[in-house]
N, C-alpha and C positions, 0 to 999 in steps of 0.2 A: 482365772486370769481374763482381763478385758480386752477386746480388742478394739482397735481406735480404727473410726472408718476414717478413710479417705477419698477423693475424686473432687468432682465440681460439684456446684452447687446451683440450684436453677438459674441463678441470679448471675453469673458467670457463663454458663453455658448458654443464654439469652442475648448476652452482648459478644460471646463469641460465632455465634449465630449469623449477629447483626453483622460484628467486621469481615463474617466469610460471604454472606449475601451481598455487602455493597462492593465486596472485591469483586465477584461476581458479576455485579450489574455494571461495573469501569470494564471488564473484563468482555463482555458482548458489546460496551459502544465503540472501543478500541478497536476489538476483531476487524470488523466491514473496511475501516480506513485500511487497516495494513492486507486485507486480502486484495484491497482494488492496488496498491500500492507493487505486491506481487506479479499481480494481472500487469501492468504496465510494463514490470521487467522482463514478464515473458514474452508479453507482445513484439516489445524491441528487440529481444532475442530472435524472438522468432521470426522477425522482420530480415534481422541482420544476414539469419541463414538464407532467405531466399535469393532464387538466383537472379542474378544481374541487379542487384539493390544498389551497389558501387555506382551502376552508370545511370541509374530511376534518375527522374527527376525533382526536387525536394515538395513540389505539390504530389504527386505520385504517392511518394513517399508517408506526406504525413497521412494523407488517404486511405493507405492500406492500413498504420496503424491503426487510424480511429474505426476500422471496417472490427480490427482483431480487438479492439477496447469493448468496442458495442455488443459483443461476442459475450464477454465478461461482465454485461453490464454495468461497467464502469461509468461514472459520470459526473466526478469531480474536479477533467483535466477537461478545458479548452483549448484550442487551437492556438492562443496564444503564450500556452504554456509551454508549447513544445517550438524551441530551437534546432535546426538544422545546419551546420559547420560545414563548408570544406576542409577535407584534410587529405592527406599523403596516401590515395588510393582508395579512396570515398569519400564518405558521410560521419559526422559526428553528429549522433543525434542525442541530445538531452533533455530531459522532461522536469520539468521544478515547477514543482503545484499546494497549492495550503488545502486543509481540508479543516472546516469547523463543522464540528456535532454540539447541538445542548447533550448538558449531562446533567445537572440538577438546578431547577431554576431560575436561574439568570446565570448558572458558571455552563463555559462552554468548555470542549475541548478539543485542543488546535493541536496539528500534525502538520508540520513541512517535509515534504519529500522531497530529494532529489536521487533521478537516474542518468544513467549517463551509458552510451551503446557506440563504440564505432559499427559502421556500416561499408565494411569493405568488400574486398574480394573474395579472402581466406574467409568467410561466415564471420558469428559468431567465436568470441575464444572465450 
């Protein structure tokens, strides 16, 4: 009795290869956007916990953030990207910033974020 192989064949394992290498290579130019992306909601967070942030003033304010951004080496949010709100016992602070990476030749690839942090009394919730 014969038995019948089965599996892949070079020819297939070669282009599976390829689609797991370029998910891979989208997969590391993606990462860095959404770690600074992270880094910005902790900052705010952690902004929002300090004390007396409610009464800062909103240059103060963005100040301390970008002291905690440079921390993280972050550096695809400018100063005009970040709004400061009065609201009902603080600060609303929001941050909405683009970020473009080349990814293969002339195609780039773009990320919009937006964060958004009250900055009251009670901290962070």
């Amino acid at each position: 009795m014969k038995r019948k192989q089965s599996g892949m064949t070079l020819l297939s394992f070669v282009v599976v290869l390829g689609v797991v290498g370029f998910t891979a290579y989208v997969a590391m130019r993606l990462f860095p956007m959404y770690q600074e992306y992270y880094a910005v909601k902790s900052s705010m967070k952690g902004l929002a916990n300090e004390q007396g942030v409610a009464d800062m003033d909103p240059g103060r304010m963005k100040e301390l953030f970008f002291r905690r951004l440079n921390m993280n080496y972050s550096n695809s949010i400018k100063p005009a990207d970040v709004k400061i709100e009065r609201m009902e016992g603080g600060w609303n602070m929001s941050v909405s910033y683009e970020v473009r990476r080349p990814l293969v030749g002339n195609l780039d690839v773009v990320g919009n974020f937006d964060a958004e942090q009250a900055m009251t009394r009670r901290g962070a919730d």
